[in-house]
N, C-alpha and C positions, 0 to 999 in steps of 0.2 A: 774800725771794728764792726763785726756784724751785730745785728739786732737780734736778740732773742726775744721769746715768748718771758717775762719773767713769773710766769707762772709754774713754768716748769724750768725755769733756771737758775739753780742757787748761787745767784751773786748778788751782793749789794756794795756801793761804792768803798765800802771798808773793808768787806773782806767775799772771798769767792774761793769756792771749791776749785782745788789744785789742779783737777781735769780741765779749766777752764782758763786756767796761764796762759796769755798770749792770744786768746778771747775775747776773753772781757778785760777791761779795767777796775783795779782794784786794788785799793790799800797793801792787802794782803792776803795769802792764798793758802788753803788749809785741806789737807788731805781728810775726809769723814770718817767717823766710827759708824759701824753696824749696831741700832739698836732695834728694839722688837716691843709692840704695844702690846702693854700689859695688863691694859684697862678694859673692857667692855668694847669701849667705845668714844674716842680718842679726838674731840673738835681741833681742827687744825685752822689761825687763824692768820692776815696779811702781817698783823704786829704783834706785839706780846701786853694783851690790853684785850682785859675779860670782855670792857663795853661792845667791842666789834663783833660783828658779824661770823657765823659760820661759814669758811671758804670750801671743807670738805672733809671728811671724817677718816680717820684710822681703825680700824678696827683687831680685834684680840688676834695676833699673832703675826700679824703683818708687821714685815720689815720698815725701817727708816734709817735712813742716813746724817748721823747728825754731824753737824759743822761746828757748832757753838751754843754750849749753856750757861746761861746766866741768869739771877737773881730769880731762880723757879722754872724758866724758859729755855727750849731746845729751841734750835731754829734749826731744820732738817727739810732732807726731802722725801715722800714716798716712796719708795722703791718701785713696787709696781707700776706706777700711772706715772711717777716725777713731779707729783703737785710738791711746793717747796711753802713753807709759810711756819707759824709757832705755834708747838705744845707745849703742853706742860709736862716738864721733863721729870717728874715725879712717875706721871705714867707709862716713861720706858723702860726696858729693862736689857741686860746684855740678855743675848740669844743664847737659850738653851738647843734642847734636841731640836732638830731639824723637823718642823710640821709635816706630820704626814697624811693629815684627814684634812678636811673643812667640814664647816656645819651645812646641810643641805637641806633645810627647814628653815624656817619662818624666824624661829627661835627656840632655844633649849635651853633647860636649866644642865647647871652641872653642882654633883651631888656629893656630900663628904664621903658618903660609903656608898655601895650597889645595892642603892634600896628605894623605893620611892617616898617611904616611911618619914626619910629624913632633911629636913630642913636647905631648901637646897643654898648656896656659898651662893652661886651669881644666877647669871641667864646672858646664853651670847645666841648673837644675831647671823642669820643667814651670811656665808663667806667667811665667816671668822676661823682661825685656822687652829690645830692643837697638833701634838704631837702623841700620838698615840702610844701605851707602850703595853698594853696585853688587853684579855678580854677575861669577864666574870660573867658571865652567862649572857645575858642579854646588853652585859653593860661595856663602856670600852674605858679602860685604865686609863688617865692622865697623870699630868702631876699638879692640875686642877684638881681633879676629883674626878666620879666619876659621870660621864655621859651616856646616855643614849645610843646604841654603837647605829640601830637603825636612823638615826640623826644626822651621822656623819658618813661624808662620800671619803675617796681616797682623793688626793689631789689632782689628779691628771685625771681622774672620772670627768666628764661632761656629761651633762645636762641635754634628752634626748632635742628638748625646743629650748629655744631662749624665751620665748614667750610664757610657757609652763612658768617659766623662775619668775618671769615679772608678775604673773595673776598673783603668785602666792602674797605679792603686798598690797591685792586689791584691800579697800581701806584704812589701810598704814596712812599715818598724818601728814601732810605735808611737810618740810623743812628744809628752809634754805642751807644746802652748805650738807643735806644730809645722805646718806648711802648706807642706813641699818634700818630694823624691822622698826624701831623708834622712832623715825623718820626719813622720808627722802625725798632728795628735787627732783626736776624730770629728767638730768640729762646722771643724777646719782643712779635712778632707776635703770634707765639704759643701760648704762657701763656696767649694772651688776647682769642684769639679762644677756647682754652679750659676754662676758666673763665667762658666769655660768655654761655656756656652748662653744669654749674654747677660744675665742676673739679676747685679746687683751687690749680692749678698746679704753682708749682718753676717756680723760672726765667731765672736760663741760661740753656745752650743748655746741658752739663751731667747732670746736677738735672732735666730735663725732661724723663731721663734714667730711672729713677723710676716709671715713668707715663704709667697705662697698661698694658696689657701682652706680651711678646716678641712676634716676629715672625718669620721665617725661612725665612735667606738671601741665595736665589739662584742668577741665573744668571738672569733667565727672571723675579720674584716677580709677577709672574701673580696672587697672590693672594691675593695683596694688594686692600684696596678699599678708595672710600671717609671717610674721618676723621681719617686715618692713619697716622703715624709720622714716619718718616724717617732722620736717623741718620750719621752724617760724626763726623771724631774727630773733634769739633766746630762749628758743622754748625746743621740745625735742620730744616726740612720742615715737610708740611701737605698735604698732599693726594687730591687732587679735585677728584679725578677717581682712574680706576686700572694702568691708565697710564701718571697723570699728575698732576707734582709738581706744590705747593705754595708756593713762599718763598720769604721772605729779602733777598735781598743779594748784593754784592758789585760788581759781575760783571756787572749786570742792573743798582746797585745802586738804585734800586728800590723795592717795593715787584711786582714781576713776575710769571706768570704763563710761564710752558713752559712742554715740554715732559720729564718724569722721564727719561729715556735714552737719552736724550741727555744732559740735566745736572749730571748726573752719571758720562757720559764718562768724560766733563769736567773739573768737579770739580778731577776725579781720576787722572788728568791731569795736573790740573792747582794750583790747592790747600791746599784741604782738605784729598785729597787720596780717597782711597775705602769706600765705604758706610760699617758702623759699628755696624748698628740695626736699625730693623725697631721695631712698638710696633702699639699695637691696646689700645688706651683708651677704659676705662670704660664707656661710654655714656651711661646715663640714657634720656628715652624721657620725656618731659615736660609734667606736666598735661594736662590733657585735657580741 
């Protein structure tokens, strides 16, 4: 049998997704349901066991595949990216209307009526999806409530940089396991800045190894530019310039800008070791 990633592969020795018969080995084999996150903002974890770690977050409207719930616990996988691990399966829901917007800000509240007057129900995060169903002046109809319509893009809109989308979480907290304005790791940051410009890139920091074309590690990298990605074993930033990093990260505990060289020296110091690849995405420009 071949080896997969099982990060992105829903099997476990008992049971495995039916696309995977003859695969993997497995107890037994189960065709998924389509569910959809209903929550905010959705920690997806390797067990079904609060104490553990954040592996990586769902966010409101986005699809999951689930396999198997139990005693509170989905065990599903991402749809977008195929991270596979447990929610809590309170917070999905079947799929209504087909999302037609995303949130293209930092963050929005969404409000009982078209008013700012009142109270607002929640607040979602940059990428969260809704399905729009009319407009009241300024505002855009859900079955949330109402939003911001200047908040929300259409889905297939991209984002003129990918780097514009990542500054907006200059100061957002660090967290591991995280990809909302709430918190994010460095390689959550990435994945939403390339999203954002049309790349439907992986989630953690080596499956973004494959995003791009390499580029020649010297000592100075004077030929780095804005929207480039720069690599440590575990760590993952994006280029603001030819000479300064964006990134998650735990020494700020924040997402930080700061000078490629002086995070280089650091990090080869403190951490991560030596810088391990840099890459240039594919960036396509948005219509006109």
């Amino acid at each position: 049998m071949t080896a997969y990633d099982p990060r992105v592969t829903p099997a476990r020795p008992d049971l495995a997704a039916a696309a995977l018969r003859g695969k993997v080995e497995a107890a037994r084999y189960v065709e998924g349901r389509t569910m959809r996150c209903a929550e905010p903002v959705v920690d997806l974890r390797k067990a079904p066991d609060l104490s553990l770690g954040i592996e990586t977050q769902a966010l409101f409207g986005e699809d999951l595949v689930v396999f198997e719930e139990e005693e509170g616990w989905a065990w599903a996988q991402c749809a977008r990216d195929g991270y596979v691990g447990y929610v809590a399966a309170a917070s999905l829901a079947p799929p209504g209307p087909a999302p037609t917007h995303r949130v293209c800000v930092g963050r929005t509240h969404v409000y009982p009526a078209a008013s700012i007057k009142t109270a607002p129900l929640t607040a979602l995060t940059y990428d969260a999806r809704l399905a729009v169903s009319g407009q009241d002046g300024v505002w855009a109809k859900t079955a949330q409530g109402f939003v911001f319509a200047a908040h929300l893009a259409p889905l297939d809109a991209r984002a003129p940089d990918a780097v514009a989308a990542a500054e907006m979480f200059l100061g957002a907290p660090y967290l591991w396991g995280g990809r909302s304005s709430q918190g994010l790791d460095c390689s959550g940051l990435v994945q939403t800045a390339l999203r954002a410009a049309g790349i439907e890139a992986p989630r953690d920091s080596d499956m973004l190894l494959a995003v791009g074309a390499p580029l020649p590690l010297d000592a100075e990298l004077a030929h780095l530019q804005r929207g480039d990605l720069v690599f440590w074993k575990g760590h993952v930033g994006i280029m603001r310039d030819a000479q300064t990093l964006l990134h998650a990260n735990a020494h700020h505990m924040l997402v930080a800008s700061e000078p490629l060289a002086e995070a280089r020296a650091r990090i080869a110091s403190n951490s991560f070791g030596e810088m391990i690849a840099a890459r240039r995405p594919d960036y396509v420009s948005p219509d006109p």
